[in-house]
NUVOTOR-610258 format. One record per atom (N, C-alpha, C): residue in three letters; x, y, z. Coordinates in steps of 0.1 Angstrom, whole numbers, padded with zeros to 4 digits, always signed. Layout:
<tidrens>
alaXYZ...
</tidrens>
This chain:
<tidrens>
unk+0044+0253+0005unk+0038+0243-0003unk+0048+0237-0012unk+0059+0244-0011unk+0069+0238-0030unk+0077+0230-0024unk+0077+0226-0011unk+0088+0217-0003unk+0076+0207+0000unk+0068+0205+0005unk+0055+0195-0001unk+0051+0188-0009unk+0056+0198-0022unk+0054+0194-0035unk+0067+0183-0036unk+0077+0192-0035unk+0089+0185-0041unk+0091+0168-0032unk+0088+0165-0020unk+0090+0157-0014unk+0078+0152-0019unk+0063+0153-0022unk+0054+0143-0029unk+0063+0139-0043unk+0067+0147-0054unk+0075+0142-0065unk+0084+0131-0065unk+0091+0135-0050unk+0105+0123-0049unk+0099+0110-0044unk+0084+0106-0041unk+0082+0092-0035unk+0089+0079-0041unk+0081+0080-0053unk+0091+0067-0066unk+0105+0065-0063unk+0112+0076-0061unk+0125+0075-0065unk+0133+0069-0048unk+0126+0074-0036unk+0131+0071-0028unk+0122+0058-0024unk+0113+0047-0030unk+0108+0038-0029unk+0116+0029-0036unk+0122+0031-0048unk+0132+0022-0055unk+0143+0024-0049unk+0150+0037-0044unk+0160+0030-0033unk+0157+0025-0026unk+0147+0021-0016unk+0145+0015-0006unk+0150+0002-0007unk+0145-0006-0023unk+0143-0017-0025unk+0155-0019-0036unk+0161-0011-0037unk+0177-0014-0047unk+0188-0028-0037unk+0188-0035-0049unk+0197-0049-0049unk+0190-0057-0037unk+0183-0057-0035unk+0171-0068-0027unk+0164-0080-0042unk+0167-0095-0033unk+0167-0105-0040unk+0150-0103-0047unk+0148-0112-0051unk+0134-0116-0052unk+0126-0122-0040unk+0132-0133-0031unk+0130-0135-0021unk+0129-0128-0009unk+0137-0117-0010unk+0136-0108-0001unk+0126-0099-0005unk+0123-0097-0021unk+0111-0084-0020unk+0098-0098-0014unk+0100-0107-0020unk+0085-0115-0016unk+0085-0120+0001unk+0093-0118+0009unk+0093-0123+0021unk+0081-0116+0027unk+0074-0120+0038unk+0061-0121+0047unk+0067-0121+0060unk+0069-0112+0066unk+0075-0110+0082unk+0066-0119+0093unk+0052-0122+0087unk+0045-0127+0098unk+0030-0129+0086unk+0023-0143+0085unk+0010-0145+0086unk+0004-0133+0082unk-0003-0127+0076unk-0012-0119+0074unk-0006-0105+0073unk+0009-0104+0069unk+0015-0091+0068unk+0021-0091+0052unk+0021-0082+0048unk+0026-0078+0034unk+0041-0080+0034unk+0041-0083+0019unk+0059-0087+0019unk+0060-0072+0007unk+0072-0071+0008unk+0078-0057+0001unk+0072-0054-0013unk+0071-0068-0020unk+0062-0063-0035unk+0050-0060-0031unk+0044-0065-0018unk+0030-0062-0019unk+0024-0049-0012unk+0036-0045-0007unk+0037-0028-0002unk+0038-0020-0019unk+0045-0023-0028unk+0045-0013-0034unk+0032-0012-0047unk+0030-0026-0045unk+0016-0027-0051unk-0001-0018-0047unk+0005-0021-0032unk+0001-0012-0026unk+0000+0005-0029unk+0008+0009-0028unk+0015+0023-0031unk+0010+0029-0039unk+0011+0023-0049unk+0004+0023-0064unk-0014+0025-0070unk-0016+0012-0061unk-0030+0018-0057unk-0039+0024-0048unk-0032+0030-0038unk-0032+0042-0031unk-0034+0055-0033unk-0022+0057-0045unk-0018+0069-0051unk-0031+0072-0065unk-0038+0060-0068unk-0049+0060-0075unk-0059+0070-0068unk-0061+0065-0060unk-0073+0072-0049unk-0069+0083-0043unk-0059+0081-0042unk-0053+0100-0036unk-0055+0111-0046unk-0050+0103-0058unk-0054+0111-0072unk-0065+0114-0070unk-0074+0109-0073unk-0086+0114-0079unk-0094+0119-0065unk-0090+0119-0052unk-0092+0124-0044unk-0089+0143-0045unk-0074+0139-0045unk-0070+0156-0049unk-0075+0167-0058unk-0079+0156-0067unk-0084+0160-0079unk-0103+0166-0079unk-0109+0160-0071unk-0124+0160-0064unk-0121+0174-0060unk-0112+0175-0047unk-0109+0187-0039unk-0111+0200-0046unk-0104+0200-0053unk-0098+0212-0064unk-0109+0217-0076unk-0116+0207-0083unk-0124+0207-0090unk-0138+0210-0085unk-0142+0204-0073unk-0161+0203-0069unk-0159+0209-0053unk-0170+0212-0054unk-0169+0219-0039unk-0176+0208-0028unk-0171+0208-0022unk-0171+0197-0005unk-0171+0187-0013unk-0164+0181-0020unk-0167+0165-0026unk-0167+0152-0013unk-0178+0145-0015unk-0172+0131-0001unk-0160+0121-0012unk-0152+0119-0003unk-0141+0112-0006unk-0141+0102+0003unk-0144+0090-0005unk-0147+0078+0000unk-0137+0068+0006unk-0134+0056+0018unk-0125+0051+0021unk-0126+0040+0014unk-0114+0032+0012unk-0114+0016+0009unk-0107+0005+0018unk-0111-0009+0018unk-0107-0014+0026unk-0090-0019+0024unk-0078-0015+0026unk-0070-0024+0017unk-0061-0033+0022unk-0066-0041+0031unk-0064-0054+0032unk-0074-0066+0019unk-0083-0058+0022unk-0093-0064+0011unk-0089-0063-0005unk-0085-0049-0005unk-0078-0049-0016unk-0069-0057-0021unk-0060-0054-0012unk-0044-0070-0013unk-0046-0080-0017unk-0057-0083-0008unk-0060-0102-0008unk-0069-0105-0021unk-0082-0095-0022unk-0093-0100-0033unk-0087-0094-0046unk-0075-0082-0050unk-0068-0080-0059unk-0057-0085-0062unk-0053-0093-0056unk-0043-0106-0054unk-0027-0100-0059unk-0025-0089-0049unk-0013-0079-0052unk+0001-0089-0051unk+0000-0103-0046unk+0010-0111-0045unk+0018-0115-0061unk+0005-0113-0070unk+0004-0120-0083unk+0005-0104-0094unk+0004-0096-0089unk+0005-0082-0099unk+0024-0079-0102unk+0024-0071-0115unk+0036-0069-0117unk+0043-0059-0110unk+0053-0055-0103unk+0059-0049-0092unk+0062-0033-0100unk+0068-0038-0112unk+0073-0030-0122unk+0065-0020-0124unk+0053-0025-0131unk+0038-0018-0137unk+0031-0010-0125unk+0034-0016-0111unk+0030+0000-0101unk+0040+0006-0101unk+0051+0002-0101unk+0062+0015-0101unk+0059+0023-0108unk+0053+0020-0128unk+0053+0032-0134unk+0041+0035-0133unk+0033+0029-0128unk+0019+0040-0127unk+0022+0048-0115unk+0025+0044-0103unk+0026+0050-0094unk+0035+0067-0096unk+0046+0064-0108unk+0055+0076-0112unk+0046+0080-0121unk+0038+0076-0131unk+0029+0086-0139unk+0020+0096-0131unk+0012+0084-0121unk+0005+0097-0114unk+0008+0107-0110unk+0020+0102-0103unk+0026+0117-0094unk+0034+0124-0104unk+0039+0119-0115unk+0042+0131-0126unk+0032+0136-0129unk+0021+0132-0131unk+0007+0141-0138unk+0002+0146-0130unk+0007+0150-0116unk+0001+0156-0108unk+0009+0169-0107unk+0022+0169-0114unk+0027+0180-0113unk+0024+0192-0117unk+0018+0193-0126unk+0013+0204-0137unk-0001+0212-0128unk-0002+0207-0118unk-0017+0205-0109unk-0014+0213-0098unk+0001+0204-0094unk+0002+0210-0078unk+0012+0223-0081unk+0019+0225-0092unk+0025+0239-0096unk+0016+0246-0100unk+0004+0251-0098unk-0010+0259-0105unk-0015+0260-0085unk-0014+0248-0085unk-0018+0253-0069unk-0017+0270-0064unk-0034+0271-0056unk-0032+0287-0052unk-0028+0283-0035unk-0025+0291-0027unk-0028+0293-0010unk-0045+0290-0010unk-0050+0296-0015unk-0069+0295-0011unk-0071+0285-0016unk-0064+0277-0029unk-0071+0265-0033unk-0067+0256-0022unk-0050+0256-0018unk-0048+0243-0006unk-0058+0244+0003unk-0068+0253+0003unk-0073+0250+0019unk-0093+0245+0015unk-0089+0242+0002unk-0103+0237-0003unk-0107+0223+0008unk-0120+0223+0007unk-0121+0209+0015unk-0129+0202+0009unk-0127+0188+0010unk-0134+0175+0006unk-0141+0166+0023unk-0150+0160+0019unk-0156+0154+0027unk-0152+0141+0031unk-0145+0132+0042unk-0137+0120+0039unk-0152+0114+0044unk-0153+0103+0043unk-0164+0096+0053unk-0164+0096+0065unk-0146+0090+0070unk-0138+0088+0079unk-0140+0097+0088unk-0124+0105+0079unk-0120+0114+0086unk-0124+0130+0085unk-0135+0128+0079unk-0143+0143+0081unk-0137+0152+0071unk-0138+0167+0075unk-0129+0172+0062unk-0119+0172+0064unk-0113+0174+0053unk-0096+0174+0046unk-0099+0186+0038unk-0085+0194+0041unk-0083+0201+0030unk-0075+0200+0019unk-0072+0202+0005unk-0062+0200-0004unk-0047+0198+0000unk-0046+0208+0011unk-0027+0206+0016unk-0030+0192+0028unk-0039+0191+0034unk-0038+0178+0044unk-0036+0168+0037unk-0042+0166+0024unk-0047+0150+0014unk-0034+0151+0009unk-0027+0163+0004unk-0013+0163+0002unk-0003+0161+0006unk-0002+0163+0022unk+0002+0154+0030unk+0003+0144+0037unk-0012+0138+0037unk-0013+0129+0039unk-0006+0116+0029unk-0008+0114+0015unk+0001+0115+0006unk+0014+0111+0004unk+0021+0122+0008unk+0035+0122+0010unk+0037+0113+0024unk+0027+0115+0036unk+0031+0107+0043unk+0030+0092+0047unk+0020+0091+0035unk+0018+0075+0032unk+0027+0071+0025unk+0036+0074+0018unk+0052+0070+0013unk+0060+0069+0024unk+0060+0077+0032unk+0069+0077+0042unk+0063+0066+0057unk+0051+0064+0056unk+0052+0050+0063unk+0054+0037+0058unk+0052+0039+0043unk+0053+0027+0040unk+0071+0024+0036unk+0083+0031+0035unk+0094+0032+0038unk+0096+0027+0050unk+0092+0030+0062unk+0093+0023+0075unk+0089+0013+0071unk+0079+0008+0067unk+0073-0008+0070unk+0082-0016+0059unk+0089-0004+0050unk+0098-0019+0040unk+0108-0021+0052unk+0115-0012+0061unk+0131-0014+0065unk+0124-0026+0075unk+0115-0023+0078unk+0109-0033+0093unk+0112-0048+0087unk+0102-0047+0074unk+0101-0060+0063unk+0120-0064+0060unk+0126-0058+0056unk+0138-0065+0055unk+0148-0067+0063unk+0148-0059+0078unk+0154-0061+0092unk+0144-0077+0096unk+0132-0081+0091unk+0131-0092+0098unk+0132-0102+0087unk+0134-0100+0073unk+0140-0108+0067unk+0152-0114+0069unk+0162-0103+0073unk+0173-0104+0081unk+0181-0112+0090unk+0168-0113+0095unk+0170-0118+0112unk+0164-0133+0109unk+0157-0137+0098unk+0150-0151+0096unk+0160-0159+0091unk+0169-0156+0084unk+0183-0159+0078unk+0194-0163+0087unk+0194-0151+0097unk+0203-0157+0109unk+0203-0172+0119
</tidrens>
């Protein structure tokens, strides 16, 4: 679990290198029509990590909690993540997962295997939503390199 932990801790930090010395143009570039440009991935992120929260937090606290999905295309567009500060999810996005620390270092073995109810995807246990988590950072690091290899290539 503490190698879980420590890689959910490092998301921020490996999200801002992702995006170290990239123009403005390049965080705002759109690879294609109806695809997110890099600020709007992290905007993203940000409010993800909202819902993961208080997801993880459901788990641990109430017994089978349903943990609800959202749409977040709809989010993007009707929360107009084009127009949000880039900055201000970085530090929420780093507050959460710092305030999550104090949480996931108290973590027991019996508590990770608590379950919540997804709508979706049925149950989850505390270590799955924890992973799952960590590995929603880690796709969305693929979708930045994708985003600036075809910025890249728009330039050539």
């Amino acid at each position: 679990m503490k190698a879980l932990i420590d890689a959910y801790l490092q998301g921020e930090e490996r999200l801002r290198a992702a995006i170290a010395g990239l123009t403005e143009e390049e965080l705002r570039f759109k690879p294609a029509p109806g695809k997110w440009s890099i600020h709007e991935i992290i905007v993203h992120v940000a409010d993800a990590e909202i819902v993961g929260v208080q997801r993880m937090k459901k788990v641990l606290a109430e017994e089978r909690p349903l943990l609800t999905s959202y749409d977040q295309d709809r989010w993007a567009n009707t929360l107009h993540y084009d127009k949000q500060d880039r900055e201000q999810s970085f530090m929420l996005f780093k507050l959460l997962r710092e305030g999550m620390r104090p949480i996931l270092e108290q973590v027991t073995d019996e508590q990770g295997q608590r379950i919540g109810l997804h709508d979706e995807a049925g149950e989850l246990s505390f270590r799955q939503l924890l992973e799952r988590y960590v590995n929603h950072v880690e796709e969305h690091l693929a979708q930045i390199e994708h985003v600036k290899n075809a910025c890249q290539q728009s330039k050539a």
